[in-house]
N, C-alpha and C positions, 0 to 999 in steps of 0.2 A: 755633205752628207751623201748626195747622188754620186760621190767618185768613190765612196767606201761602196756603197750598195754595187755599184760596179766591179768594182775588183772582188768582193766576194764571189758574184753572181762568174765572173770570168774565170776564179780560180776553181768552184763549180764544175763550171763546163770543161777546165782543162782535165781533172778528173775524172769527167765523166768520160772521155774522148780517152785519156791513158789505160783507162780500165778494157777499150777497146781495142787495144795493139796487142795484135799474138806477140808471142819469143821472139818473129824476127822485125816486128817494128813496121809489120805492111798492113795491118787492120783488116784483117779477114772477116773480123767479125761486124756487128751495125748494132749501134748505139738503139732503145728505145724506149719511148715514154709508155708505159704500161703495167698498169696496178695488175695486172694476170700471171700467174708465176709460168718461167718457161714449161713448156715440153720439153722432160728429160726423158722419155721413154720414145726411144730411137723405132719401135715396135709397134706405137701407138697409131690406132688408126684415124687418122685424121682429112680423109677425103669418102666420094662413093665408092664402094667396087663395084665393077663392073659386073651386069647380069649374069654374062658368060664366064665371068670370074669366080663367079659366088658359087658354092657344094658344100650344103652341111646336110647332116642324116643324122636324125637325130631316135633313140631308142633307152628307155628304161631298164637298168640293168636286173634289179631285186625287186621284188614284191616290197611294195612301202611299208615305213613300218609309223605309227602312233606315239607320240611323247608318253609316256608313264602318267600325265596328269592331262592328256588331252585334249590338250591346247593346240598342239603342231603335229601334222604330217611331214614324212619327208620321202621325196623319192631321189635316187641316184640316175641320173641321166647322163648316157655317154655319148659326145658330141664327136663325131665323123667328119674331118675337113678333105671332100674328095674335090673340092675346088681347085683352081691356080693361082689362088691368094690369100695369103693369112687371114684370118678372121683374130681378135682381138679383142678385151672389152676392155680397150683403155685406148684414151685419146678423143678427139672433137665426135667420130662419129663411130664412136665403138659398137661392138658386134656381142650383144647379149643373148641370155635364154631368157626371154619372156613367159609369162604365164598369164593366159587367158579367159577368161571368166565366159564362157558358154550363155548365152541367152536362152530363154525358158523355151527355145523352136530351136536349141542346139545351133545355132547361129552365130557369128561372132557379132553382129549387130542387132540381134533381135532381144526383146524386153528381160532386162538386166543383166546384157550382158556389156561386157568392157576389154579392151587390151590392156587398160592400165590396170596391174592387178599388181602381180611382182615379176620385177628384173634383175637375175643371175648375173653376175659381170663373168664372160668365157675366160680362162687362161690363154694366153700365146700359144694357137695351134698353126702350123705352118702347113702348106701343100700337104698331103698325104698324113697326118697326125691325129692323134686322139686322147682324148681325158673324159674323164668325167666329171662333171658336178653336181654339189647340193641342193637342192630348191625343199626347202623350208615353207610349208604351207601352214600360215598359223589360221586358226579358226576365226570367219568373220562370216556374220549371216548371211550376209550376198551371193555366198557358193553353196549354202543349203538348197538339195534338192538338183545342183545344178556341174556342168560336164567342165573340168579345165583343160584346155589346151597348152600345149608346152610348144612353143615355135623360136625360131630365135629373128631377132629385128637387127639392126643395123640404124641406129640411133639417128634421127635427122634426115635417114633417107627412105628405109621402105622395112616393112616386116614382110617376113618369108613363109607366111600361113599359110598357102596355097596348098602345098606339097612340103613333105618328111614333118610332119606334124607326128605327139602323142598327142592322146584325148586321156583322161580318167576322170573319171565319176559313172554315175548322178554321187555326190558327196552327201551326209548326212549326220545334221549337228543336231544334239540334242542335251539339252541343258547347259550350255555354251560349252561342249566339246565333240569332238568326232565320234561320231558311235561307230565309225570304221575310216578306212582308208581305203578306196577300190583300186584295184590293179588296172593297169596302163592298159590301153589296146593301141 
């Protein structure tokens, strides 16, 4: 019984090992044990950048506008890459638009406020590029009365709130929907 479990287990591994040889039979590639599906996005940001790397600017194109039933705001925000390095929002430590919830002393730490509110994932902007995206603000009473920040982080390593920040609000929900949308400063 241990010589079948064997040669199974061997024909396995020759398998696993032929599945490993490029076209010319020199194994470029390396075999691995991991339930994680590869990184097919050659693009993906998967380390820190560097301080001196990092340049986003970020600015609200339109006056936001209100869903028809009240539920969601949306503003169109165009992301500026005057860095020396891709930003991204795919990969281990992608580069998103965050959205942050204002504390009642307009603070990012002070009472009810938070960074975890909502995160944008960026398109592939390289050196010198720009786009814009959607941030879909749906109505939740935590941002009654109170100013959101749009900054963008860099996932696992740092948010960039310092500088090139929007703010908008004080926001104002009533009967659980926006009784407006304030414009970006």
């Amino acid at each position: 019984m241990n010589t079948i479990k064997n040669a199974v287990a061997l024909l396995a591994l020759g398998g696993l090992l032929a599945g490993c040889l490029d076209k010319t039979g020199t194994g470029s590639e390396t075999a691995t044990a991991t339930s994680q599906p590869a990184q097919t996005d050659p693009s993906a940001i998967n380390a820190p950048i560097p301080a001196e790397a990092y340049g986003v600017k970020l600015s609200v194109t339109d006056a936001p506008s209100v869903a028809a039933d009240g539920k969601s705001a949306t503003y169109q925000v165009r992301i500026e890459n005057d860095g020396t390095a891709p930003v991204y929002g795919a990969g281990t430590n992608p580069v998103n638009l965050g959205i942050i919830i204002l504390g009642s002393d307009n603070t990012i730490d002070g009472p009810g406020g938070t960074r975890e509110f909502i995160r944008v994932p960026l398109p592939l902007l390289p050196p010198g590029q720009a786009a814009t995206v959607v941030a879909t603000i749906p109505v939740d009473a935590r941002i009654d009365g109170k100013t959101l920040r749009f900054a963008t982080v860099q996932e696992g390593v740092a948010w960039h709130d310092s500088s090139n920040t929007v703010d908008a609000g004080p926001f104002h929900i009533a009967d659980g929907k926006f009784a407006d949308a304030p414009a970006a400063k």
